[in-house]
C-alpha positions, 0 to 999 in steps of 0.5 A: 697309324704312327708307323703309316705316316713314317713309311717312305711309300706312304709319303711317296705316294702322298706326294705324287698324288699331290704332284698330279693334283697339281698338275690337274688344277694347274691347267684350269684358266686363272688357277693360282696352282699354276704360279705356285708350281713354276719353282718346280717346273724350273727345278723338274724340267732338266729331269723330264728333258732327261727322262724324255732322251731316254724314252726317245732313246728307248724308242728309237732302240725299240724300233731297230729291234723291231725293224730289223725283225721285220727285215730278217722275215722280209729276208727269209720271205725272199730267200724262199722265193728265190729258192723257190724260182730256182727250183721251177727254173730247174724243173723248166730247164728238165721239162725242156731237156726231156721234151727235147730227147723225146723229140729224137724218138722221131729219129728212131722211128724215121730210122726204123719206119717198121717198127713201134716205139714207146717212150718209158721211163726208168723206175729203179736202177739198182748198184749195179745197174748194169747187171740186175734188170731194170723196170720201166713204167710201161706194161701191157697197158700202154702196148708192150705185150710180150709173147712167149719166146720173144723179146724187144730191143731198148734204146736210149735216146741216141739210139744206143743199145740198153738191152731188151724187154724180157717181161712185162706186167699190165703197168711195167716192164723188165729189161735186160741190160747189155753187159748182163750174163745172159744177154746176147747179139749178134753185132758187126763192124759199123761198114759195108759188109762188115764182119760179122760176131756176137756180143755178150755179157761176161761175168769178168768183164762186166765190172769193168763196163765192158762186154765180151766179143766172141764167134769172130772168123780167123781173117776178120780184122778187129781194130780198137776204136772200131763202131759196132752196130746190129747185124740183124742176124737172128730176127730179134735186133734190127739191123744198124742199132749201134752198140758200143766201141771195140776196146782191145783184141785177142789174137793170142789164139788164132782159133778163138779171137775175141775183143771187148767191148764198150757200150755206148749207153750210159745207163746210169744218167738216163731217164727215158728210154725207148721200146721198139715192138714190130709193127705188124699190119692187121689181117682182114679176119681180124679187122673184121672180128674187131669189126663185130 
């Protein structure tokens, strides 16, 4: 028991316990306690002042911390808004550019009135775009059927030559691009009775972007910088489809000219293309069994 009333937490806690004693019967009206406490209200009032400025000071360091929490999610709240704005204003500006190209389909069909056209989109375009086929988003199931033997010319939205159709599934359809070794028009010079040649794809040139003009006649004069276009030759192309560029000539053998060439489209930032199928007018029979 001894021990006990030496600890110096014992008599800690007596001491605060008589200290809030006091403190409580001092608030009574008329009660002596109040007077007796006045010294050390006088000697504890420096401290509590002091404990009070750092409790204040504490207080005030809390509320930065907690404020500039709040600021930093208010921050990262806006940031993703605005991020998110971006984005929309990006997808708006596409949308508008797409409708845009969509809109020069028009063109296309005002230009070629005997002719369908059907917008696809580019599903895959692989590294080397140019020489693998490339698959479209259309197929049987939007009008692109594909007879045995036949083929249909693609175009970009400027009306550039991209290749043409070789098969088709019910929701997709391949294309042939220009510069692949197995593809093949007959083109001329962009004029008035304009000079008559094929254009293919070549193996050598194809990695330079380029194509291979061939089949040209001893007196046609080729010059670069000369626009070519479809003939219409062979019933597959229409005539007036512009092609590309003549890049430079080969006059080295008078009996076998030949040139190459640069293809208007540029596959790899296009997004849209068009199919162009024959339009062909119902028979009456088939009216009438369409009919039944």
């Amino acid at each position: 028991m001894k021990k006990l009333f030496r600890s110096k937490w014992f008599i800690a806690v007596i001491v605060l316990l008589l200290l809030a004693a006091g403190s409580i019967l001092s608030l009574l009206p008329g009660s002596p306690v109040k007077s007796l406490l006045k010294p050390v209200q006088l000697v504890g009032s420096p401290t509590q002042s002091a404990v009070k400025r750092a409790g204040d000071t504490l207080s005030d360091f809390w509320s930065a911390i907690t404020d500039g929490i709040a600021i930093r999610e208010e921050n990262k709240a806006l940031k993703e808004q605005i991020a998110d704005l971006r984005y929309r204003l990006t997808q708006n500006e596409e949308a508008a550019l797409r409708y845009e190209e969509l809109k020069e389909a028009l063109h296309i069909k005002d230009m070629f009135s005997n002719y369908v056209i059907y917008g696809a989109a580019i599903l895959s375009r692989e590294s080397d775009e140019w020489f693998s086929t490339i698959r479209l988003n259309a197929g049987k199931a939007d009008g692109i059927v594909l007879e045995e033997g036949n083929s249909y010319p693609v175009l970009d939205v400027e009306m550039n030559l991209v290749g043409r159709v070789i098969e088709t599934s019910d929701t997709e359809s391949r294309v042939l691009p220009l510069l692949h070794e197995g593809f093949a028009v007959a083109g001329k010079v962009n004029a008035v009775n304009g000079a008559t040649f094929m254009v293919i794809g070549d193996a050598e040139l194809k990695r330079q972007g380029l194509c291979l003009v061939k089949d040209v006649d001893e007196d046609v004069k080729l010059e670069p910088g000369m626009n070519i276009v479809t003939s219409g030759d062979g019933g597959l192309f229409p005539e007036g489809i512009p092609i590309g560029v003549i890049v430079s000539v080969d006059y080295s053998n008078p009996s076998e000219i030949t040139a190459t060439l640069k293809p208007n489209s540029q596959i790899g930032r296009l997004e849209d293309v068009f199919i162009m199928m024959p339009y062909v007018e119902e028979t009456t029979e088939e009216s009438q069994s369409a009919g039944t």
